[in-house]
C-alpha positions in Angstrom: 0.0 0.0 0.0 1.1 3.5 -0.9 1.3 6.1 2.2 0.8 9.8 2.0 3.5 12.0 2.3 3.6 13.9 6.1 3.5 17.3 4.1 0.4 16.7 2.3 -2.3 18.2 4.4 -5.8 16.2 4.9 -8.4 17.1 1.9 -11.3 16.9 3.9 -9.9 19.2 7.1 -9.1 21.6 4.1 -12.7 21.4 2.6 -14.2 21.7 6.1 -13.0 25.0 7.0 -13.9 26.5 4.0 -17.4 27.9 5.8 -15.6 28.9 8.7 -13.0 30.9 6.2 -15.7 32.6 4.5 -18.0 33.6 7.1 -15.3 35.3 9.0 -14.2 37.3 5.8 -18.2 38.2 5.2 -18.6 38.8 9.0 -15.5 41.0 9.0 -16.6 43.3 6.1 -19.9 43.6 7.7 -18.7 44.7 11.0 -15.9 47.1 9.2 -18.7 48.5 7.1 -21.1 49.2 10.3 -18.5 50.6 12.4 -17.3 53.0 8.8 -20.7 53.9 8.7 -21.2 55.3 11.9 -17.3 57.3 11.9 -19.2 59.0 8.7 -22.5 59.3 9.0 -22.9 62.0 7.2 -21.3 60.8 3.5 -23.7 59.7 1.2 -22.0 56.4 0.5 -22.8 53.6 2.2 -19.6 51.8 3.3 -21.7 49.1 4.7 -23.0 47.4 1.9 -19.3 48.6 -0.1 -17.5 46.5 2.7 -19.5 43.7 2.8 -19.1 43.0 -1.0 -15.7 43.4 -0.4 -16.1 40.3 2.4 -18.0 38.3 -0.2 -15.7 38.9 -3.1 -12.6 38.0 -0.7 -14.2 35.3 1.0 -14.9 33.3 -2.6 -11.1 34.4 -4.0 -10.3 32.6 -0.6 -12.1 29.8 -1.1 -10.8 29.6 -5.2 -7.5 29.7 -4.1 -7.8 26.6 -1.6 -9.2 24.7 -4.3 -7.0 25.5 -7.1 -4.5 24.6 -4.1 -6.4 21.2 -3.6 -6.6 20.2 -7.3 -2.5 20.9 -7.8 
C-alpha cells in the first residue's frame, strides 16, 4: 500500500473549514462597514454594503484559491 506524504495536508480538514473561512471574511466586512458607517454618518455612500461585498468577493477568492491549491 502507498502512504501519503507527512507534508500533504488532509483534503477533507481543508474542505471543512472553508465555511468557517468565508464567514469570518463576510462577517469581518460587515462589521468594518457598520463601524465605517457610523465614523461617517454624514457621506452619502454607504460603506456598509461597499464592505460587505468586499467580504464576499474576498471570502470566494479565498475559497478559489484553496481549491485550485487542492486540485495541484
Amino acid at each position: 500500500m502507498s502512504k501519503k506524504p507527512q507534508n500533504e495536508p488532509n483534503k477533507w480538514l481543508l474542505l471543512s473549514t472553508m465555511g468557517i473561512e468565508m464567514f469570518v471574511w463576510i462577517f469581518a466586512g460587515h462589521k468594518l462597514g457598520e463601524y465605517v458607517n457610523e465614523k461617517f454618518s454624514s457621506s452619502p455612500v454607504d460603506y456598509h454594503v461597499v464592505l460587505l461585498l468586499v467580504g464576499i468577493a474576498l471570502s470566494f477568492y479565498s475559497v478559489f484559491r484553496k481549491l485550485k491549491d487542492l486540485n495541484s
